[in-house]
C-alpha positions in Angstrom: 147.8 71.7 113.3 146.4 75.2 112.2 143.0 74.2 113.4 144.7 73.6 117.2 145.9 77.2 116.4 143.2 78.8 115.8 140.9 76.6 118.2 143.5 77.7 121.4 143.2 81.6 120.0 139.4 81.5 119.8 139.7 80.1 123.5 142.1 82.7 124.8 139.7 85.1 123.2 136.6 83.9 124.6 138.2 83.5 128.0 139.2 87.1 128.3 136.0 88.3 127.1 134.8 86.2 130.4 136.9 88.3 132.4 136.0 91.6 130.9 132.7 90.9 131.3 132.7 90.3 134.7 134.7 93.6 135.1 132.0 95.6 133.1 128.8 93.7 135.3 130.6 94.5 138.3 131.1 91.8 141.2 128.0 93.0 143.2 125.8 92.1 140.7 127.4 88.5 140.1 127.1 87.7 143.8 123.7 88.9 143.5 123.1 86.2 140.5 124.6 84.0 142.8 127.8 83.4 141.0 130.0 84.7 143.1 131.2 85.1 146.9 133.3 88.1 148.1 134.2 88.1 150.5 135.7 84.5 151.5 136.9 83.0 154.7 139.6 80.8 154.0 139.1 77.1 155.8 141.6 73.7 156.0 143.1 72.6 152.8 143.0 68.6 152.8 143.2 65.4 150.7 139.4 64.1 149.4 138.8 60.7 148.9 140.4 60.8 145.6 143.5 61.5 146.7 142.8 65.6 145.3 143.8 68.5 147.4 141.2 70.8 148.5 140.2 73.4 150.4 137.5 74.5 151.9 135.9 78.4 151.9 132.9 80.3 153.5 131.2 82.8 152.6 130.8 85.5 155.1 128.0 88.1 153.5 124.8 87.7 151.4 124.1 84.2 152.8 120.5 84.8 151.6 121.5 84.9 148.3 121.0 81.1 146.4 124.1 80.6 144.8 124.9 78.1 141.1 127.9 76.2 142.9 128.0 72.3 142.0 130.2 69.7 141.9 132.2 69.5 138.9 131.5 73.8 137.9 134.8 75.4 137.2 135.3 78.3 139.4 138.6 81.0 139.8 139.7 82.9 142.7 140.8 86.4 142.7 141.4 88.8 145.1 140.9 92.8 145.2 144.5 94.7 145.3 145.0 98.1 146.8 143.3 100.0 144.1 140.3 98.4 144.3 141.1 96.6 140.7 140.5 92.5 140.7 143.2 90.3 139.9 142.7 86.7 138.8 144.9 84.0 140.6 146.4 81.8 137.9 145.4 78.9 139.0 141.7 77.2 137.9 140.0 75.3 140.6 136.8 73.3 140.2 133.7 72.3 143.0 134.1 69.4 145.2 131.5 70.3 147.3 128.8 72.9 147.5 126.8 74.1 150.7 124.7 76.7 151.0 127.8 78.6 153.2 130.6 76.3 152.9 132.5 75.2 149.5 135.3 72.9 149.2 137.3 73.4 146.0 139.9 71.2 144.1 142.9 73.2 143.9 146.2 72.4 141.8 149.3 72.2 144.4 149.6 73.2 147.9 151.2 76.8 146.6 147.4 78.0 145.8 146.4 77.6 149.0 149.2 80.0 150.9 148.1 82.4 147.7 145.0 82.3 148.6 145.8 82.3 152.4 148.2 85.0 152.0 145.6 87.7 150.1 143.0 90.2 151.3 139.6 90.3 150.0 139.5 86.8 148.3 136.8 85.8 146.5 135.4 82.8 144.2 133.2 82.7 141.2 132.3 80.8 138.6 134.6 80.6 135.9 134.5 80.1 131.7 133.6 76.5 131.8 136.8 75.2 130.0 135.5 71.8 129.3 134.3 72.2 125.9 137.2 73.2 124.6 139.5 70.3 126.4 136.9 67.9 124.9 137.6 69.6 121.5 141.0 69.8 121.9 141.4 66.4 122.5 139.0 65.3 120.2 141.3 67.1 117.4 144.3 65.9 118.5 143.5 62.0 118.5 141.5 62.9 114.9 144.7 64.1 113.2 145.7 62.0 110.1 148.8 60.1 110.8 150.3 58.4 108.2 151.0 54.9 109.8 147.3 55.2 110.9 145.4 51.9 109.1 142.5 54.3 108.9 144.7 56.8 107.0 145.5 54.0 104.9 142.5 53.1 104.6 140.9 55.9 103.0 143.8 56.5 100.3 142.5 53.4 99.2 139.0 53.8 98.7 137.6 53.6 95.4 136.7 57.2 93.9 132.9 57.2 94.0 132.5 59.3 90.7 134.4 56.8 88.3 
């Protein structure tokens, strides 16, 4: 249990370090890189094939610039508020599809898309890729010692190697 502690603080951690560091490069230099558009256009939301809900964005400056969005890359939408400050929408969103202008995202629920609809100066970039730690996480949770668990039993039974 303490290690699933410490595991979810390290990943709280790392993933506002992400977000700092994106405020510190400055968005102009990640949509440069290619790992960001600002600003978007925002298309149709939809069903895919697998029954996800989507919705599709355009970018509508630097279309020169090569861009690092692929299927299956984590990505988080933000918008910039009157001060000229970002601020991160709280939902996390992953690449269906990938053009060169067009992008259609997986989204959580039908209330991210009137957010997203309903902000000025949306953008998209790639986000902390959170998959390591699910894998972790659920690695750690199935590897905790129960103590019905035969293989629990199983090694409170073993022979002690140095008799």
């Amino acid at each position: 249990m303490q290690q699933r502690i410490l595991l979810e603080m390290e990943h709280a951690a790392e993933r506002e370090a992400f977000k700092k560091l994106t405020e510190t490069m400055g968005l102009q230099r990640k949509v440069k890189r290619g790992d960001c558009w600002l600003p978007l256009r925002i298309g149709r939301s939809y069903y895919n094939s697998l029954n996800q809900l989507v919705v599709e964005v355009f970018r509508t400056a630097d279309t020169d610039v090569e861009h690092n969005f692929e299927f299956g890359r984590q990505v988080m939408f933000f918008h910039i508020d009157a001060n000229d400050e970002i601020r991160y929408f709280s939902f996390s969103a992953t690449v269906s599809y990938a053009e060169a202008e067009r992008m259609v995202v997986a989204i959580p629920d039908a209330g991210c898309v009137a957010q997203l609809q309903g902000a000025n100066q949306v953008g998209v970039q790639l986000s902390f890729d959170e998959t390591t730690y699910r894998l972790i996480l659920a690695l750690t949770e199935r590897s905790l010692p129960v103590k019905s668990n035969r293989l629990a039993q199983r090694r409170h039974n073993l022979p002690n190697p140095s008799t």
